[in-house]
N, C-alpha and C positions, 0 to 999 in steps of 0.2 A: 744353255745346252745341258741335256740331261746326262748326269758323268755314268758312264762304262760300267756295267756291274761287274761287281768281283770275280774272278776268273776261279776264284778257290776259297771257301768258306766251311770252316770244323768249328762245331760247338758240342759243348761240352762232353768235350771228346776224353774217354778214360783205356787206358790199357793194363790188362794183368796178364800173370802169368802163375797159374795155380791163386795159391795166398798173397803175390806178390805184387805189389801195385807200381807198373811203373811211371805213370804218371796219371791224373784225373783234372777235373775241369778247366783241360785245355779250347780255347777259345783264341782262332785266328784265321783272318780273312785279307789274302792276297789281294792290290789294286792291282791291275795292267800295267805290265812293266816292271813291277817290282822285284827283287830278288831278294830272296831269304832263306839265310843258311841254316843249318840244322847240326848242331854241333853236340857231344858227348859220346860219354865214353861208350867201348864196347856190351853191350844187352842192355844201351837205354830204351830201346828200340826205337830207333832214326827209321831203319830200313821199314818195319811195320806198320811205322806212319805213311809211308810212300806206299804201300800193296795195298793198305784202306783205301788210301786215295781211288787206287786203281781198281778195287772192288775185286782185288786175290783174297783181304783177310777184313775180318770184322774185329771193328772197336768192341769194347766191352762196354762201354755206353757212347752217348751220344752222336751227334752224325755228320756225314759229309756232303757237302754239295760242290760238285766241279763243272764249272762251265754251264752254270743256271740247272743244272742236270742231277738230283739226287743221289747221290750213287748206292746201288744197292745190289751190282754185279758188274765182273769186268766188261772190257772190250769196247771202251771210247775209244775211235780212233783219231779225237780230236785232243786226245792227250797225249803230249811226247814222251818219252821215257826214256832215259840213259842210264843202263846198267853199268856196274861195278864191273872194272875193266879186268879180264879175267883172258891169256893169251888162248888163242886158237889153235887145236894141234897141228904139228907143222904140216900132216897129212893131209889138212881138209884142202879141199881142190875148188872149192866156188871159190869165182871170183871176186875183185873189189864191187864191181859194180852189179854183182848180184847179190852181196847182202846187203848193199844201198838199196835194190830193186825190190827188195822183200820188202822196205816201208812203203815203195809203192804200191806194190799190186801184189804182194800176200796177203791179202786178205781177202781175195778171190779163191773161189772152189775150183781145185782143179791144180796141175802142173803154171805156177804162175810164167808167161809169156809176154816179156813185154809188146806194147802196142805202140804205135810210133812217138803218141803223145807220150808215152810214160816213159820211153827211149829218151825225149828230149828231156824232161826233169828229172830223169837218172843222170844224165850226161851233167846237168845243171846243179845238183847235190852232188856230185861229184868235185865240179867243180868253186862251190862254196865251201866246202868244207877243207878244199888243197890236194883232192886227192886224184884227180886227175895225170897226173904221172903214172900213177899204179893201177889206173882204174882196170885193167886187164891182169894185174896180175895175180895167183892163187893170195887166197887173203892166209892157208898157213903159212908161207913167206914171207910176210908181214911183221913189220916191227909191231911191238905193245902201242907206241903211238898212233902207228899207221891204222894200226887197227880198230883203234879209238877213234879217232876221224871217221871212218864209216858208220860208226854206232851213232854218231852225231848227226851223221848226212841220214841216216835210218829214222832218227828220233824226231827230224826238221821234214820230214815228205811231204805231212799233212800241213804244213805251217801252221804248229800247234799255239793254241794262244794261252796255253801250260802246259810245262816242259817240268818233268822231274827230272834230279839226276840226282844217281846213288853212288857218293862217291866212284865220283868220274875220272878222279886223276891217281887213283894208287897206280903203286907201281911205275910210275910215268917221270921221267927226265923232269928237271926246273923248267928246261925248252916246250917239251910237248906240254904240261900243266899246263903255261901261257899260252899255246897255240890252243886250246882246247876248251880254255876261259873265255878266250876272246871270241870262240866262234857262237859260246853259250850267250854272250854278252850283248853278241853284233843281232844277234836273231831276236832277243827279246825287247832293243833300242828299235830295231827296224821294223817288228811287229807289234810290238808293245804289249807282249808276254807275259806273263809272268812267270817266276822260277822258284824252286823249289829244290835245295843243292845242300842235301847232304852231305857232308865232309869230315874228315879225322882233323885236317890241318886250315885252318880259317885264312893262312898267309895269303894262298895263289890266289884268292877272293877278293880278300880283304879291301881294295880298291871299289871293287862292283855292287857291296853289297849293301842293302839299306838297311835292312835288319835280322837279329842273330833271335831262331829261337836253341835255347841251350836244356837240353835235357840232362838230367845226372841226379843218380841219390835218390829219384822216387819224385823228385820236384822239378820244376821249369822255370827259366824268366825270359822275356823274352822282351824286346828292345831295340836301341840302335844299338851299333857294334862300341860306341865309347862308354856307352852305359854296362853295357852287358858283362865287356870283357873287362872287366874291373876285378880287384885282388878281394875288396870288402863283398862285391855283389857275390864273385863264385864261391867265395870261403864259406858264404850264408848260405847257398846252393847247394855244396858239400857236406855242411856242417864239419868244416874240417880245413885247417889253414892252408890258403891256395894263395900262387902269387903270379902276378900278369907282369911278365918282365919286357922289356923291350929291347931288342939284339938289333942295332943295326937301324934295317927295314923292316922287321922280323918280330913278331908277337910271340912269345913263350907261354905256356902256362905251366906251372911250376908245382907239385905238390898234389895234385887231382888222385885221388885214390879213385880204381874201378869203382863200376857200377854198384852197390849194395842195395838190398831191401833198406828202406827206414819209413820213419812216420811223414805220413803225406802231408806237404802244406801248399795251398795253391798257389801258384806263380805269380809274379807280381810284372807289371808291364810298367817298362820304364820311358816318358817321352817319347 
């Protein structure tokens, strides 16, 4: 059987910023199904690796291919996307099941109306995602969770077979994080996805993931998570003593100074 091509393929991918390098011959290609986290500190730029993807921003070298697709401007709609959860003014008056509707059929010219078919898998993201109780209600009334559930039932319309998410769970209860994990989890098992989960905190993950790429300092490594999250791997990553402690259930990282310009050295991929 001829195995599945990659769902998501960057090579030798670089980003600056003026003089600044923050990272260069990055090289990484997502299988179906897999999930890989994007960990580091604030102006690694996590988030600017996920707008490349989606053809908002250009690498400063190398390129991207999503979904056998070159990307060279936005607007796949066969890519999902979960933005950084950010609350709704309490004023806004659309409902739950109209910002779910908008992954259906906004992307039609015109006042989007649903049609009965798109009624039923509004109704059906809805209720994948648990939001069905509320599906009527204004989504400014909405809890940060609740609200999150929609982006999710928004992100899954297309049953995308890659799903980004950009730091999906700030802000969000230990409750809602697990509810919101599981339903990123349940889509990419059930479709056999792939993921792309930018995060601050590796923990709510930590179970799902296969592999971490960690940017920080100007450099990358990228690997499984026993390899990656190690105290010698990130100290070398930092150039600067870092320590991976263990709370519990709970991974710490100890020590990680912000982001800094330094001198570039390329990543090293671990098993």
């Amino acid at each position: 059987m001829t195995p599945a091509p990659s769902p998501l393929r960057i090579s030798g991918a670089a980003l600056r910023r003026g003089t600044r390098e923050l990272w260069s011959g990055l090289d990484l290609e997502l299988a179906p199904g897999e999930l890989v986290a994007v960990l580091g500190p604030s102006g690694s730029g996590k988030t600017t690796l996920l707008r490349a993807i989606l053809g908002l921003e250009r690498l400063s070298e190398g390129s991207v291919t999503a979904l056998g697709r070159r990307v060279t401007r936005p607007g796949n709609r066969r890519i999902g996307y979960i933005p950084q959860q950010r609350p709704l003014p309490r004023e806004t008056s659309l409902r739950a099941r109209d910002l779910v509707g908008l992954g259906v059929d906004g992307h039609r010219f015109g006042l989007p109306i649903p049609r009965r078919g798109d009624r039923a898998r509004i109704d059906a993201l809805l209720g994948e995602v648990g939001a069905a109780a509320f599906a009527d209600r204004p989504v400014g009334l909405l809890s940060g969770g609740e609200q999150q559930r929609l982006r999710v039932g928004q992100a899954l319309a297309d049953d995308p077979k890659l799903l980004l998410c950009d730091e999906p769970l700030t802000s969000l209860d230990l409750a809602n994080q697990q509810a919101i994990v599981s339903l990123i989890d349940r889509h990419r098992r059930e479709k056999d996805a792939a993921v792309l989960f930018v995060t601050h905190d590796i923990n709510p993950v930590l179970d799902s993931v296969d592999r971490i790429l960690y940017l920080a300092g100007g450099r990358f490594t990228l690997g499984r998570p026993a390899d990656v999250l190690d105290s010698a791997v990130l100290s070398e990553l930092y150039g600067a003593p870092v320590f991976v402690l263990r709370a519990g259930d709970r991974l710490v990282v100890v020590g990680a100074p912000d982001a800094e310009a330094s001198p570039h050295h390329h990543g090293e991929e671990h098993g």
